[in-house]
N, C-alpha and C positions, 0 to 999 in steps of 0.2 A: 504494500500500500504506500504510495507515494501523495504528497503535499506541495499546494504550490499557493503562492501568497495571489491571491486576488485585489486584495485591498488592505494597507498598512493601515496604523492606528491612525495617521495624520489622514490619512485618503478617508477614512469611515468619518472623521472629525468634521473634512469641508462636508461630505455630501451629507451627512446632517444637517449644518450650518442652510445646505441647499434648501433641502428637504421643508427645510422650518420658515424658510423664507416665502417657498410655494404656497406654502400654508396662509402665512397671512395675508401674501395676494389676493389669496382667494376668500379668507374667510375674515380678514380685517382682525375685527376684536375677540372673536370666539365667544360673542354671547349668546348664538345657538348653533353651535357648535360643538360636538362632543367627539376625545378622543376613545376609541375602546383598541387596547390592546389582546391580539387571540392569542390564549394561552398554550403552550408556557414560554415558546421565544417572542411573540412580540410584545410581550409585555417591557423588556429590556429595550426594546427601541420606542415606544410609546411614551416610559418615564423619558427616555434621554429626549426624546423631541418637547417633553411637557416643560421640562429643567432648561431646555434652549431658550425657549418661546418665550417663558416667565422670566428668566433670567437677565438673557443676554437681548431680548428684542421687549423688552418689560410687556410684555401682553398678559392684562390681567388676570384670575381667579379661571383658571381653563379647567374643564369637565372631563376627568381619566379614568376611565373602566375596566375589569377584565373580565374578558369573558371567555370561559370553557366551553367547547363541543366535543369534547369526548362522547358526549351521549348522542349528539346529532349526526354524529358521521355516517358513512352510510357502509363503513367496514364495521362497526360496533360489535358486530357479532363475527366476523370473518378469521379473527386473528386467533391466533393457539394461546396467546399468553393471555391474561388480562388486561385492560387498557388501564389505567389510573389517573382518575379525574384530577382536575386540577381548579383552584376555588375561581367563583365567580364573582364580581363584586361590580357592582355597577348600581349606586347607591343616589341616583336620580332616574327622570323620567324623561326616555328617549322620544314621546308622543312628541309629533310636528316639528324635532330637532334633525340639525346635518350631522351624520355619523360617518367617522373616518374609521374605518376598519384599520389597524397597523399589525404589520406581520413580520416577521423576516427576511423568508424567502416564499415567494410565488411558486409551483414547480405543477403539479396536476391543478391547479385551482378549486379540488376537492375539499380543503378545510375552508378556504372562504363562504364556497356552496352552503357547510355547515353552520358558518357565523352567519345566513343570512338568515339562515332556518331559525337560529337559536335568539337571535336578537328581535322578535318578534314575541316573544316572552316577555318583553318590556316595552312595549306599544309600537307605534308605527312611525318609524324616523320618515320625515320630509324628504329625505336624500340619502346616501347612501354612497361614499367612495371609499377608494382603496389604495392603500399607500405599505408602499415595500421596502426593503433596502437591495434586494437581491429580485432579481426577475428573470425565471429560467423561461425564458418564449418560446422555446420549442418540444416542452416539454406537457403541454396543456391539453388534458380530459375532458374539462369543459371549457363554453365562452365564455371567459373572466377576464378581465386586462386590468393593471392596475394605472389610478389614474395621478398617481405618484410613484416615480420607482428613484432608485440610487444609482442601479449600476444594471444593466443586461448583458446576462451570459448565456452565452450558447454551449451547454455542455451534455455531453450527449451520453446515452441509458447510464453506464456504467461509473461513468462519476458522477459525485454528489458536493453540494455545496454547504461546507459546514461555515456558521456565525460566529465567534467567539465574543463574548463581551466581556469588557472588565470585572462590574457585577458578578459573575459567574463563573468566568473562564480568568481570570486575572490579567485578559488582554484585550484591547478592539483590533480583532483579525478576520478578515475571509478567505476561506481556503477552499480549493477545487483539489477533491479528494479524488485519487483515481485507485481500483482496487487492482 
């Protein structure tokens, strides 16, 4: 198994900085606006864009959710191991709000599928987009496109695209995994 650097910690840094700036083009102040991170990696790029926005572009009191689809998937029952959920928390009401989905990596578009199903549980957002760090386009099951990405890679079956975050991994790296 070999590794190969995608994206160094300074490269994840600007296109955050990008990322976040997108944001306010489009949504100004974020007073209906809501961020939900899909659990369990984008929740790590969700906080870092919330820590940008509030931070470093003062945008005030911004709305940050997580949400699980472990149960909405539509492998739920398919796998030999068990899945293990992970929490949800989304502690407002998404009725007549724009909702940004944030994930890591895009690849079958099968878990967003899940986050559309599952965010319906919480009323009916006005809008609905999606925003990525990593965007595998030729790897897609269904019609999904996100309508913020960071970087598009073309990597094909056999490799995969791991995220490393600080948070977690003690580093900001992206690596194209080849077996």
């Amino acid at each position: 198994m070999s590794q190969k650097v995608l994206l160094n910690s300074k490269e994840v840094t600007i296109i955050l900085h990008r990322l976040a700036c997108q944001l306010i083009e489009k949504h100004l102040d974020f007073s209906d606006t809501i961020l939900v991170g899909i659990q369990p990696r984008g929740v790590f790029l969700a906080e870092r864009l919330k820590q940008i926005l509030e931070n470093e572009y003062k945008v005030p009191e911004i709305s940050l959710g997580y949400l699980d689809i472990t149960f909405f998937r539509d492998d739920f029952r398919r796998t030999d191991k068990p899945l293990e959920a992970n929490k949800t928390q989304i502690n407002f009401i998404v009725e007549d709000k724009k909702v940004i989905f944030i994930d890591d990596v895009l690849f079958t578009g099968r878990s967003i599928r899940s986050a559309l199903t599952a965010i319906q549980s919480f009323g009916r957002p006005s809008e609905i987009e999606l925003l990525v760090l990593i965007d595998r386009r030729f790897s897609r099951n269904l019609p999904i496109q996100p309508d913020y990405r960071g970087r598009q890679v073309d990597a094909i079956n056999g490799e995969k695209v791991k995220v490393s975050w600080k948070e977690n991994d003690n580093e900001d790296v992206v690596y194209l995994v080849t077996n």
